[in-house]
Every structure is written in structure tokens, then in C-alpha cells.
C-alpha positions as a Markdown table, in Angstrom:
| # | Residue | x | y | z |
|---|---|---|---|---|
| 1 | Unk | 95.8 | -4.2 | -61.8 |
| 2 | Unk | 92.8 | -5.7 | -59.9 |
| 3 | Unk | 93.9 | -3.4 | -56.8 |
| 4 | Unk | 94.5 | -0.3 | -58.7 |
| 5 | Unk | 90.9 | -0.1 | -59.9 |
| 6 | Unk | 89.4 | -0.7 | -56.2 |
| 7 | Unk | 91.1 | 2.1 | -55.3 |
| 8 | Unk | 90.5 | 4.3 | -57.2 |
| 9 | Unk | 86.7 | 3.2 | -57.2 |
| 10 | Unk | 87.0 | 3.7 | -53.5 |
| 11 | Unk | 88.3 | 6.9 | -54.3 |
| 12 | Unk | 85.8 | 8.1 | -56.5 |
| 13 | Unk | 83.1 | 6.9 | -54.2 |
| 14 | Unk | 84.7 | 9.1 | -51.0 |
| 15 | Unk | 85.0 | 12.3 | -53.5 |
| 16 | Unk | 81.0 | 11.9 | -55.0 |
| 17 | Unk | 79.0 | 14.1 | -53.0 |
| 18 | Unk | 76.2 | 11.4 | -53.6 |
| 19 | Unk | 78.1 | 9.5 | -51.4 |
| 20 | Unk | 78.8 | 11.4 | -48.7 |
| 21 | Unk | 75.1 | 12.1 | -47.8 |
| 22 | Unk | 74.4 | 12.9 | -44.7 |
| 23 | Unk | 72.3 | 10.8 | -41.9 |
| 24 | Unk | 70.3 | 12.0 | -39.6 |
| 25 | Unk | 70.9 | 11.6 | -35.8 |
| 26 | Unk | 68.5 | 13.0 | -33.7 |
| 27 | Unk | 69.7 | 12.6 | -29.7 |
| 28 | Unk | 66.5 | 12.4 | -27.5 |
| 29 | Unk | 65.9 | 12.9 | -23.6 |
| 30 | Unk | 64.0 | 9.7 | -23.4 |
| 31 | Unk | 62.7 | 6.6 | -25.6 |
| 32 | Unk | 58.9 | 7.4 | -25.6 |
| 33 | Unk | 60.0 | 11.0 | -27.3 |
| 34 | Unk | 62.0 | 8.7 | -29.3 |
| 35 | Unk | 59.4 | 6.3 | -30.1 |
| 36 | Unk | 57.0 | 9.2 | -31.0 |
| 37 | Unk | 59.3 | 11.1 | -33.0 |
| 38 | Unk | 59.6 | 7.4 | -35.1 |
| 39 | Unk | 55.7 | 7.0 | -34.7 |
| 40 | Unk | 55.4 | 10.5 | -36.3 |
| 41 | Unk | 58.0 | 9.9 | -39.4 |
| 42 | Unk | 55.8 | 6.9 | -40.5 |
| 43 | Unk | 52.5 | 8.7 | -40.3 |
| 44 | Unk | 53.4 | 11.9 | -41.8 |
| 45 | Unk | 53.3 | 11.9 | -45.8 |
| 46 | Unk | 55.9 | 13.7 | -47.8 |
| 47 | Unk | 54.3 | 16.2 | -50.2 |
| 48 | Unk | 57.1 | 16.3 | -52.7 |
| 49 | Unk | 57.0 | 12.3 | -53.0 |
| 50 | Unk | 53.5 | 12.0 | -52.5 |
| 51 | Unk | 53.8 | 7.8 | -51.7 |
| 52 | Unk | 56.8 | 7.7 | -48.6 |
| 53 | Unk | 56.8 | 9.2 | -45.6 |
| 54 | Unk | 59.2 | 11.7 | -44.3 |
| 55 | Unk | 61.1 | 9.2 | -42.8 |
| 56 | Unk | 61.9 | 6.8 | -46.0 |
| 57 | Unk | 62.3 | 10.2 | -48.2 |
| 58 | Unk | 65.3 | 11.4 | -49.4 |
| 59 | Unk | 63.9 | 14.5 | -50.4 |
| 60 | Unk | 65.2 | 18.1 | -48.7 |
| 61 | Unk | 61.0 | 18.9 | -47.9 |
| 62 | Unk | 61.2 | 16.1 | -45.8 |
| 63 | Unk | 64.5 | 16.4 | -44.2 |
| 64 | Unk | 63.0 | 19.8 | -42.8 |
| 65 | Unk | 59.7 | 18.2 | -42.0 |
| 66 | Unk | 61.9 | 15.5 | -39.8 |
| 67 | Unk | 63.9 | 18.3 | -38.6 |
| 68 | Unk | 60.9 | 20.4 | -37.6 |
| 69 | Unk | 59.4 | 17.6 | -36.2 |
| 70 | Unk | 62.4 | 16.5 | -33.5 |
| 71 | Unk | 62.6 | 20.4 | -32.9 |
| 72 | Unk | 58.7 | 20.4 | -31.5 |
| 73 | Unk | 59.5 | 17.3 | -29.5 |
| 74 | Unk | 62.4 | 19.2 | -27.9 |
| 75 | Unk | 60.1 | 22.2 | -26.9 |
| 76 | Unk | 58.2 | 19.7 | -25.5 |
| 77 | Unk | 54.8 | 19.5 | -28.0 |
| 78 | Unk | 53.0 | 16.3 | -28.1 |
| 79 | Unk | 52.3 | 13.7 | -31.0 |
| 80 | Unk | 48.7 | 15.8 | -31.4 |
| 81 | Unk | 50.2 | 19.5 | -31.6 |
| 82 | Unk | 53.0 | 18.4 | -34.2 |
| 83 | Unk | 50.1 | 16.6 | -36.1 |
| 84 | Unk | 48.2 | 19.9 | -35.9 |
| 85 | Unk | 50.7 | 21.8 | -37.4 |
| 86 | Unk | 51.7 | 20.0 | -40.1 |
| 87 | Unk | 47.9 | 19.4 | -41.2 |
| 88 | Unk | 47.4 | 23.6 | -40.7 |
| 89 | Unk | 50.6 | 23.8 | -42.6 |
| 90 | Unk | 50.3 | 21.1 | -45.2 |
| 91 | Unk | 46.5 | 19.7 | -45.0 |
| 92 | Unk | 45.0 | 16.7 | -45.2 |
| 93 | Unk | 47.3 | 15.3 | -47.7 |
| 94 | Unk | 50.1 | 15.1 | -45.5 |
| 95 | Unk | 47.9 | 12.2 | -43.1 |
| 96 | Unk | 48.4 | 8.6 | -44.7 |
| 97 | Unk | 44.8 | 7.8 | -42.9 |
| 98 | Unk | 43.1 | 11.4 | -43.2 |
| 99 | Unk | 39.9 | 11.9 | -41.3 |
| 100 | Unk | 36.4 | 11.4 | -42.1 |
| 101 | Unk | 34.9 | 14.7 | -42.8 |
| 102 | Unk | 32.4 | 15.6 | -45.3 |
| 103 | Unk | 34.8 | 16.9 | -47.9 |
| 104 | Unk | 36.4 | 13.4 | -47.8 |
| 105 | Unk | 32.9 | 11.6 | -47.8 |
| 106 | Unk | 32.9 | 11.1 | -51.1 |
| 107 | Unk | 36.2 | 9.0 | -51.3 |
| 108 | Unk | 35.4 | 6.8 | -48.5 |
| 109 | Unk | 31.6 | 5.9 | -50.0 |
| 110 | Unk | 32.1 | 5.7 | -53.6 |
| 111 | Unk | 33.6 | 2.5 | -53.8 |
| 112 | Unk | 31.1 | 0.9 | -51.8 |
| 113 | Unk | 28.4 | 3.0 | -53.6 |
| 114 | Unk | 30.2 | 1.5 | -57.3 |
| 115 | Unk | 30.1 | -2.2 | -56.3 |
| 116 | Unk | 26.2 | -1.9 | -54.8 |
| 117 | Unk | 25.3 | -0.2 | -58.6 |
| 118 | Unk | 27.1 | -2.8 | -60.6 |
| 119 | Unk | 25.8 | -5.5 | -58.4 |
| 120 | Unk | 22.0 | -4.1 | -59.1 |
| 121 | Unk | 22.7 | -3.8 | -62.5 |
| 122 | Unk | 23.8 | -7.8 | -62.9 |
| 123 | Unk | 20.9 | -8.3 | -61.2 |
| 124 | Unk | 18.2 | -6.7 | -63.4 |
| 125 | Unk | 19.6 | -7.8 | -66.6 |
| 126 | Unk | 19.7 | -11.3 | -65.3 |
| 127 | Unk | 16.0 | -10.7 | -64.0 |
| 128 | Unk | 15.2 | -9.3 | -67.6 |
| 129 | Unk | 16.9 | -12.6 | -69.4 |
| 130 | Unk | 14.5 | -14.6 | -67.5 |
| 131 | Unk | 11.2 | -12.3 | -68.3 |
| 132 | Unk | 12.5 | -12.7 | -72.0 |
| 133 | Unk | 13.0 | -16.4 | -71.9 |
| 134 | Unk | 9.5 | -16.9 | -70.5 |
| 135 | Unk | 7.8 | -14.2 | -72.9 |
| 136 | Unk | 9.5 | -16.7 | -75.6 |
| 137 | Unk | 8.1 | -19.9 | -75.3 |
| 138 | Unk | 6.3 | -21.2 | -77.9 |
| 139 | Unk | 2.5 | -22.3 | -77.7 |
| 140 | Unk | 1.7 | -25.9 | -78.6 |
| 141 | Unk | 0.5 | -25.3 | -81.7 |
| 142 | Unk | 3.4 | -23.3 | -82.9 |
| 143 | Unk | 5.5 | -26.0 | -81.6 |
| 144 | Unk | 3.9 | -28.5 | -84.0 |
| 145 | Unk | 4.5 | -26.1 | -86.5 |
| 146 | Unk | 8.3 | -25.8 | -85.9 |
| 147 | Unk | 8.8 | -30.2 | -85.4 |
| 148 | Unk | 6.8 | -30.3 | -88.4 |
| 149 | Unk | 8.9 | -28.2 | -90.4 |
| 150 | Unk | 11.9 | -29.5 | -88.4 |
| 151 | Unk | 10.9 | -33.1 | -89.9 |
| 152 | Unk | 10.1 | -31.7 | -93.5 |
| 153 | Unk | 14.0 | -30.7 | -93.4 |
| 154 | Unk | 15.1 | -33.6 | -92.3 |
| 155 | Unk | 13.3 | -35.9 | -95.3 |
| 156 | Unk | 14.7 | -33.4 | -97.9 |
């Protein structure tokens, strides 16, 4: 019984399409094309998946980037010229580390711009409790007042 459903849970498993997807081997003239072709897949965003590269994605858009990707190798492009073309094709968006420009200022500053406000604004309010404190305290005749009225209390 045991046997019966392995097989045909093997058998199920060999007819899903699921899981007969394909792999992708990619046969190249020399390791450092190799090596950039690998460099490249971990670099390049997916935009379908927006958070793996097109080498961890399953998705068909980045099968084709891969694909285009070892076929620009093969003509014999460099790392830069397939990075050109993807970013003319794609944009920015497709760079995990996009460049500095001044249409991306804005995201690399504001953090630091955030934490310098919220830091000034600790900063006065604290400075203001202080002034507060000190514009509070009492003269020595009120403060007679108050331990005299403290002491009436007390003999009630």
C-alpha cells in the first residue's frame, strides 16, 4: 500500500508541469564572462517582483532579462553596455544601488534631513522645560507663604 502511493505521487509529480520547469544553462567561452554574467544577475532588479533579482526570479520578465543578458555577453558587450541598456530600457528602478543624480537627491537626504529635525526639536523643547522651570521659582516671600499654609494643613 505504502509503495503504491509513492508511485503514483512520483507519478503525479513527473506529469505536473510545475514540476518539470525548466533550468537555465547558459555555456560560456570563459569564466570571467561567466563570472560577469553572475555579477550582472545579482545587480539587475526584476521589475515584475520588484525585491529579487533576475537571477533568484522565477518570473518569465526575468527569464528574458537573463536570456538577453547572456545573449549581449555572447556578442561580446561588456558589464557597462548590458547595464546601459537595461537602465535605457527599464530605468533606474532596475539598479539595486541606483545613482546619485538630482532626481534621486531627495531619497538619499531625507533620512538624514528627518533625524537632524527631530533631534533639533528634542532639543528646543528640553531648552524650553528648563526656561519654564527657572521662570517658576518662587520668591522668598511666596515661599513663606506656601510652608505657612503647608503647616496650617498639616495642624488641621
Amino acid at each position: 500500500m505504502r509503495i503504491c502511493s509513492i508511485l503514483v505521487l512520483l507519478v503525479g509529480l513527473w506529469l505536473s508541469p510545475s514540476a518539470m520547469a525548466a533550468i537555465d544553462v547558459y555555456e560560456f567561452s570563459s569564466p570571467k564572462q561567466e563570472e560577469v554574467f553572475h555579477e550582472l544577475t545579482r545587480e539587475l532588479r526584476c521589475p515584475k517582483c520588484q525585491n529579487q533579482d533576475i537571477g533568484d526570479s522565477d518570473a518569465e520578465l526575468a527569464k528574458d532579462l537573463r536570456d538577453k543578458t547572456y545573449v549581449m555577453l555572447q556578442e561580446g558587450k561588456n558589464k557597462k553596455d548590458v547595464v546601459e541598456y537595461m537602465v535605457a530600457r527599464y530605468g533606474n528602478f532596475i539598479l539595486y544601488k541606483p545613482p546619485v543624480m538630482a532626481s534621486t537627491l531627495i531619497l538619499w537626504v531625507s533620512p538624514v534631513i528627518v533625524i537632524v529635525l527631530g533631534l533639533l526639536m528634542v532639543f528646543a523643547r528640553a531648552r524650553k522645560k528648563t526656561r519654564h522651570h527657572a521662570d517658576n521659582d518662587l520668591s522668598a516671600e511666596e515661599k513663606q507663604r506656601l510652608a505657612n499654609l503647608l503647616n496650617k494643613d498639616k495642624e488641621n
